[in-house]
N, C-alpha and C positions, 0 to 999 in steps of 0.2 A: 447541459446534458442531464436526462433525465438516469438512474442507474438503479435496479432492482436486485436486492438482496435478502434472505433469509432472517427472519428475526434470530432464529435462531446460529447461523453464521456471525452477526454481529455483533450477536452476545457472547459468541466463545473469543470472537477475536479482544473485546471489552474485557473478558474474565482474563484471559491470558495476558494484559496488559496490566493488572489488577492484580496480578500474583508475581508483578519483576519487578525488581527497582529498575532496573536496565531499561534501554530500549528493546521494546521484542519488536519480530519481522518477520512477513513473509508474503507471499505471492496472492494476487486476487486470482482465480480461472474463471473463466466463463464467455463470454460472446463478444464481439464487436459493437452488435447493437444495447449492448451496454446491461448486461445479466452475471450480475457474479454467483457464480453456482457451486463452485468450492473455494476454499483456502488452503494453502501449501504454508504452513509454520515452519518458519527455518532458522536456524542457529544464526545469534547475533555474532558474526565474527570479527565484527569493529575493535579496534584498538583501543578505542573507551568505551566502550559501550552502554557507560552511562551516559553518553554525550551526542553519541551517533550511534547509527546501526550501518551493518554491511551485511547484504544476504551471504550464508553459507551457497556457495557456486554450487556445490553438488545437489541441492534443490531447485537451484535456479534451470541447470543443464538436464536433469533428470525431468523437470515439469515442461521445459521444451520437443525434450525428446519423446512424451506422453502425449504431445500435442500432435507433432509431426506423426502420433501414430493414431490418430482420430480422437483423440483426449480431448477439455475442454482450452482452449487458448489460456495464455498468459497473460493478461489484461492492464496488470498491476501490483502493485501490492499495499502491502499495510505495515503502519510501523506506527511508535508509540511516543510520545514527548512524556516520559513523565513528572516533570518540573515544570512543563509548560502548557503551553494549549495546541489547540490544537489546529494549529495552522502553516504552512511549509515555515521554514524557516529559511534564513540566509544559505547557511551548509545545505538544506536541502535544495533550495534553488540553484548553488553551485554543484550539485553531486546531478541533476533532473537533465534529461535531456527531452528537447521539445517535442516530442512524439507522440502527442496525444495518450500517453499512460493514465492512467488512475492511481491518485493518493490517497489509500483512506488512512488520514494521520486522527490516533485517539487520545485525549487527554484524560485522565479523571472518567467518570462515565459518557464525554462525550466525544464523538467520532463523528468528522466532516470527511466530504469527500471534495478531493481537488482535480482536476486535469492538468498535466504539463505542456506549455503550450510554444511557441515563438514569441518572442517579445521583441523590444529593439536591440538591433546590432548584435543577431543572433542569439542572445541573452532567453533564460527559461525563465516565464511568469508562468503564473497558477492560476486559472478559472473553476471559482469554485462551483460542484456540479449538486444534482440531489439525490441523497438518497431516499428511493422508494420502499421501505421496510414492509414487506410482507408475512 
């Protein structure tokens, strides 16, 4: 899946990643056919959060309830490895559910994009997709 994004988008979500030690997070918006047109940054509210992230709910509920009111969709989101790279990990494939979301996980200055997918015995694998930066 091909997925188009603001240069400028991916660089604040990069800079915001670049300014925590933590994991930072938040929501992709934008289309189905695969257009992310905003970002929604939301409070890391994980229990470690340098280890994991958890969206703050009242972003997640608030960017649903934007949507159901002609807003852009909830598509995804974005979260950060900063020890790591940038590719789902175990905790994230346990925490994903298969429904075709978008991962954009960012390490260091780089940021991949993933999809959540079905795998065996209901299990979530990750097909990684491209980002088109414009």
């Amino acid at each position: 899946m091909r997925v188009m994004i603001a240069s400028l988008l991916l660089d604040r979500i990069v800079a915001l990643a670049a300014a925590e030690e933590n994991e930072i997070c938040g929501l992709l918006l934008g289309t189905a056919a695969g257009h992310i047109m905003a970002i929604a940054p939301a409070a890391n509210v994980a229990a470690d959060p340098a280890r994991h992230f958890e969206l703050d709910p009242t972003v997640l509920i608030a960017a649903h309830r934007a949507a159901r009111s002609g807003g852009p969709n909830v598509i995804g989101h974005y979260h950060s490895h900063p020890s790591g790279v940038a590719i789902p990990s175990a905790t994230d494939a346990a925490c994903a559910s298969p429904d075709g979301s978008l991962w954009l996980i960012v390490a260091g200055n780089e940021a991949r994009l993933w999809i959540a997918q079905a795998g065996e015995a209901g299990q979530v694998t990750f097909k990684e997709g491209m980002l088109d930066i414009r």
